[in-house]
C-alpha positions in Angstrom: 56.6 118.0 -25.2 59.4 116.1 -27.0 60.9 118.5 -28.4 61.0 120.6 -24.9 62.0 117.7 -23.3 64.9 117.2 -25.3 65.8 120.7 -24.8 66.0 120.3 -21.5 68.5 117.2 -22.0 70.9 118.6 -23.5 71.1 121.4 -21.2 71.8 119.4 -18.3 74.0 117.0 -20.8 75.9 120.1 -21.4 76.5 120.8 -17.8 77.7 117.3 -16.8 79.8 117.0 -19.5 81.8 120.2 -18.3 81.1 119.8 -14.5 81.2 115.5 -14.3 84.6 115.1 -13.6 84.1 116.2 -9.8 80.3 114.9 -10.0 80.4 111.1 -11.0 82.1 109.4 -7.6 82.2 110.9 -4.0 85.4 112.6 -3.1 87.4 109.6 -1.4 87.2 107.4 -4.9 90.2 107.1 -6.4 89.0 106.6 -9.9 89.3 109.9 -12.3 86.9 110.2 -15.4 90.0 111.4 -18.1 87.1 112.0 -20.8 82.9 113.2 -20.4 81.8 113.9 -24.0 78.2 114.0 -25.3 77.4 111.4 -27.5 75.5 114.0 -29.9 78.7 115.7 -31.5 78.8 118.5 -33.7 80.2 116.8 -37.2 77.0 114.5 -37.0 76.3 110.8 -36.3 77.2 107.5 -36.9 75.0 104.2 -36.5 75.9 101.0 -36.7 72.1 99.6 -37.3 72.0 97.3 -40.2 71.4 98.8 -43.6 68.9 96.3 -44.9 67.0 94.8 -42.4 64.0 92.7 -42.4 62.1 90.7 -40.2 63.7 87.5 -41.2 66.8 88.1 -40.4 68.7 88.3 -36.6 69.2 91.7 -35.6 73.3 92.4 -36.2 75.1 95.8 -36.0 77.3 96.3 -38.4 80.1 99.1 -38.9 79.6 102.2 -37.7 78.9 104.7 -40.4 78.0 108.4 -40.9 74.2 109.4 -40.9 72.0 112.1 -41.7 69.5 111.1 -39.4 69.0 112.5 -35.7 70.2 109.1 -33.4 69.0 109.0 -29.8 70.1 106.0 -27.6 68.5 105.7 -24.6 71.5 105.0 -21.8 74.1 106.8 -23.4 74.0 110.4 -23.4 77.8 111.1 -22.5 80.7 109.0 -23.7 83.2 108.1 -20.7 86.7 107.1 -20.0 87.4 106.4 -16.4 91.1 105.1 -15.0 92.2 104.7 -11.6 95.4 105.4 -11.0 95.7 103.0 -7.3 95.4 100.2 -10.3 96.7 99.3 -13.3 96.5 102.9 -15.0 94.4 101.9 -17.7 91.3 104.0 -19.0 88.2 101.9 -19.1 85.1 103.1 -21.4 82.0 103.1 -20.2 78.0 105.2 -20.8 76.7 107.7 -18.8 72.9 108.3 -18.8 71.6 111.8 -17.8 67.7 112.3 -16.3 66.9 116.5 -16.0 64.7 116.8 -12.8 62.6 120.4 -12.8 60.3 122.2 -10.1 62.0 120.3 -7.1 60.7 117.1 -7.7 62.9 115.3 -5.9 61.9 117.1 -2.7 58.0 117.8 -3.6 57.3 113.9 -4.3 59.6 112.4 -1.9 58.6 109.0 0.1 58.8 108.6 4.1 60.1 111.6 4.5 63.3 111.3 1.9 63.9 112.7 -1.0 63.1 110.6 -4.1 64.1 109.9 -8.0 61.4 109.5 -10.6 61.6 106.7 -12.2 59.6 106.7 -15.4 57.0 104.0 -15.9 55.1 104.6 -18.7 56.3 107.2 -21.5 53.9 109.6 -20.3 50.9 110.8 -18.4 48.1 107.7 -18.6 50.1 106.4 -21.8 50.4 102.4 -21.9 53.8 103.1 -23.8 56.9 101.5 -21.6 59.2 104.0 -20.2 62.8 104.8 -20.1 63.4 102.5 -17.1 61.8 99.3 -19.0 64.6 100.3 -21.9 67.4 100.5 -19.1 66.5 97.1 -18.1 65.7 95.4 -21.2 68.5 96.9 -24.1 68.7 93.9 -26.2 64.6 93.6 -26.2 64.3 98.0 -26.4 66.3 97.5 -29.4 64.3 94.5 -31.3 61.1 96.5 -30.7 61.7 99.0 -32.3 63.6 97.7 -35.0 61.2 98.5 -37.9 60.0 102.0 -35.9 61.0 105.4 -37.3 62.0 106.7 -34.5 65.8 105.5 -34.7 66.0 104.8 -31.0 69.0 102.6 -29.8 69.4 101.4 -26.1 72.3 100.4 -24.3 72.7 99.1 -20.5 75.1 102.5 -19.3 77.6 102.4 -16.4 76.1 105.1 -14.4 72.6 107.0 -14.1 73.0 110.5 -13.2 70.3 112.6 -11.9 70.2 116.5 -11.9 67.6 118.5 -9.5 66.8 122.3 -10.9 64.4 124.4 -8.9 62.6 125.5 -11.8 63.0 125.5 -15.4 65.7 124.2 -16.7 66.9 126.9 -19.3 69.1 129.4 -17.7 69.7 127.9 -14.4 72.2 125.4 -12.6 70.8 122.5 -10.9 71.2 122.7 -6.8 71.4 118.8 -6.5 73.4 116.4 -8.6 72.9 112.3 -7.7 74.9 109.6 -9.1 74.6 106.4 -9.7 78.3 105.0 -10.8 77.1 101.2 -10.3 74.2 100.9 -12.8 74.0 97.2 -12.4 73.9 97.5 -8.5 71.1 100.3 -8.8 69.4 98.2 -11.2 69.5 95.3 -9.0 68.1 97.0 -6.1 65.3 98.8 -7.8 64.4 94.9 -8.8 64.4 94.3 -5.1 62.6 97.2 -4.3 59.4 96.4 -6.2 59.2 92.8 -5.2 59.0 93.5 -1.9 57.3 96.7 -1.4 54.6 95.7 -4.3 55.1 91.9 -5.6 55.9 94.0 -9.5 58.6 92.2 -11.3 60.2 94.4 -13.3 62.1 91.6 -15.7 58.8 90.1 -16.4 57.3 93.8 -16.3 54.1 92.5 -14.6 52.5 92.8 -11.7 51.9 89.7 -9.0 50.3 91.3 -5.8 47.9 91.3 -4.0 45.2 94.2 -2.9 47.4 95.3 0.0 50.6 95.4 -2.5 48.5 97.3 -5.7 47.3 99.9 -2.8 51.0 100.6 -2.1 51.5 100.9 -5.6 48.7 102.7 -6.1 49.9 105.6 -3.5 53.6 105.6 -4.5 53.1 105.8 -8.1 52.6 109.1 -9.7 51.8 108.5 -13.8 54.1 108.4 -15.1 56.4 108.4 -12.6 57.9 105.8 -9.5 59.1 107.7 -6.8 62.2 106.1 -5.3 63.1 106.8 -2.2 66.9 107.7 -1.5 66.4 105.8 1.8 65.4 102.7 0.0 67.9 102.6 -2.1 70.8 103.7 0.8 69.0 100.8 2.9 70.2 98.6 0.0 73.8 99.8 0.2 73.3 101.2 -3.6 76.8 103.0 -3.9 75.8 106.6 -4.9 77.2 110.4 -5.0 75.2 113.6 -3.9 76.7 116.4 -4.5 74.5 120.0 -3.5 75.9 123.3 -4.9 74.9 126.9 -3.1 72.2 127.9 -5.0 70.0 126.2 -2.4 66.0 126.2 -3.5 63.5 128.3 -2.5 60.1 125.9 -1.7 56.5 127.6 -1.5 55.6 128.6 2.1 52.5 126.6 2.2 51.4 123.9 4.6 54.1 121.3 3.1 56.6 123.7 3.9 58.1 122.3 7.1 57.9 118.5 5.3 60.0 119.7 2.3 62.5 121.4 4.3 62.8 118.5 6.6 63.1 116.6 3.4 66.0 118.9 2.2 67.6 119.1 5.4 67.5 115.1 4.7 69.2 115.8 1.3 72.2 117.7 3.1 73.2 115.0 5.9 73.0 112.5 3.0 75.4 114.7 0.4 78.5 113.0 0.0 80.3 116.4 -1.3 79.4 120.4 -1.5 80.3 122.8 -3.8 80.3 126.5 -4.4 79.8 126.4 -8.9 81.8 129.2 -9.4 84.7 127.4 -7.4 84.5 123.4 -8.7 86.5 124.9 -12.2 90.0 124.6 -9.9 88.9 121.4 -8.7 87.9 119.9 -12.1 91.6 121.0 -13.2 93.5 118.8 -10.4 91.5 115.6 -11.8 93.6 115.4 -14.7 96.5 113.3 -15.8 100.1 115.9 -16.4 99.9 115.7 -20.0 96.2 116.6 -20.9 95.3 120.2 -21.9 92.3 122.1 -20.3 89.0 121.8 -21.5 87.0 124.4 -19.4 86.0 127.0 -22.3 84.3 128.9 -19.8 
């Protein structure tokens, strides 16, 4: 499952990192991303986890250096340089985390009617194991427990959480829906919000206050191992976010959900800040550029 899993990463890494320049803000922001690369790069990787570490001593990175083992850092899947031109010019740097959606997920298990982002809980089915979104939210204490695991797992807080919705598998096809989230920090905040109120779960503490009413909610919007968070919720929250649909619209199972998901869809389209035809974003992708770079498209 891992391993397919990670397959299906870098896949949808792959395409972000060609296709994010006109994915990562709505049309009217002026800020350009100048450089999307994936943090896994072809000459190998570098660390900058202590060499000798014990648990004595304060956890304290040191210089990066190269490394023969496979690192992972959960929160920073591409590498990013953004400038806006309308200010001072300069390129800021800043993390990009990518989550592959598969089998119209976002559609299928949407809440009140909206289309929704998984949110993972728990690492997987019925595990105990903290998920991805406890790592997002906790970096500093992601990376002290599992400082003496094998696993080599970093975390960082990124800049933006991008979401990618395929219709089916993921190898060989385009995703038809592309949500960003260029304000981590706001998104985080908001999700903090969100399960307060709709549940009494505090997700700093990571534990759960409610009462019965609250842990039936839960109980009915949480699908091991995933939280299904509605897009509403978060627009209600004024979470600043860009939805971008391409033409290779999906094609949902004509059974009696069919009306619900389409409506859910249809919900999906009103809300999309930009649409594309694939084939054509290549010339848009080219004007975000500054005069002196050289094209990158290899395709």
């Amino acid at each position: 499952m891992f391993k397919q899993d990670k397959h299906d990463g870098q896949i949808c890494e792959e395409f972000f990192e060609q296709y994010g320049k006109s994915l990562l803000f709505p049309p009217d922001d002026p800020r350009i991303p100048v450089m999307l690369k994936r943090f896994e790069p072809e000459q190998g990787y570098y660390t900058d986890w202590p060499k000798d570490d014990s648990p004595d001593k304060a956890l304290q990175f040191g210089i990066p250096r190269k490394t023969t083992e496979e690192i992972h850092i959960e929160g920073a899947d591409i590498e990013a340089f953004i400038m806006n031109p309308a200010s001072d010019g300069n390129a800021e740097h800043g993390w990009i985390e990518i989550k592959a959606i598969k089998h119209n997920a976002m559609i299928l298990y949407g809440r009140d009617g909206y289309p929704s982002l998984p949110f993972e809980i728990t690492s997987q089915r019925g595990s105990k194991k903290k998920g991805w979104l406890w790592d997002l939210l906790h970096p500093l204490e992601s990376c002290e427990h599992r400082r003496f695991m094998p696993d080599g797992l970093r975390t960082v807080s990124p800049s933006a959480l991008v979401f990618c919705q395929y219709e089916k598998e993921i190898t060989g096809s385009n995703p038809y829906a592309v949500v960003s989230f260029f304000d981590f920090l706001r998104l985080k905040n908001a999700l903090i919000e969100i399960a307060k109120e709709r549940y009494r779960i505090d997700l700093i503490e990571w534990r759960r206050q409610g009462a019965k009413d609250y842990d039936e909610r839960w109980t009915s919007e949480y699908h091991s191992p995933y939280w299904n968070v509605s897009l509403k919720w978060l627009q209600d929250k004024h979470v600043p976010m860009a939805i971008t649909l391409f033409d290779n619209e999906p094609a949902f199972e004509r059974d009696s959900y069919y009306m619900v998901n389409m409506r859910k869809y249809q919900r999906l389209k009103d809300m999309a800040t930009a649409q594309f035809v694939l084939d054509q974003l290549k010339e848009t992708h080219e004007k975000l550029k500054i005069p002196d770079q050289e094209p990158e498209w290899t395709t």
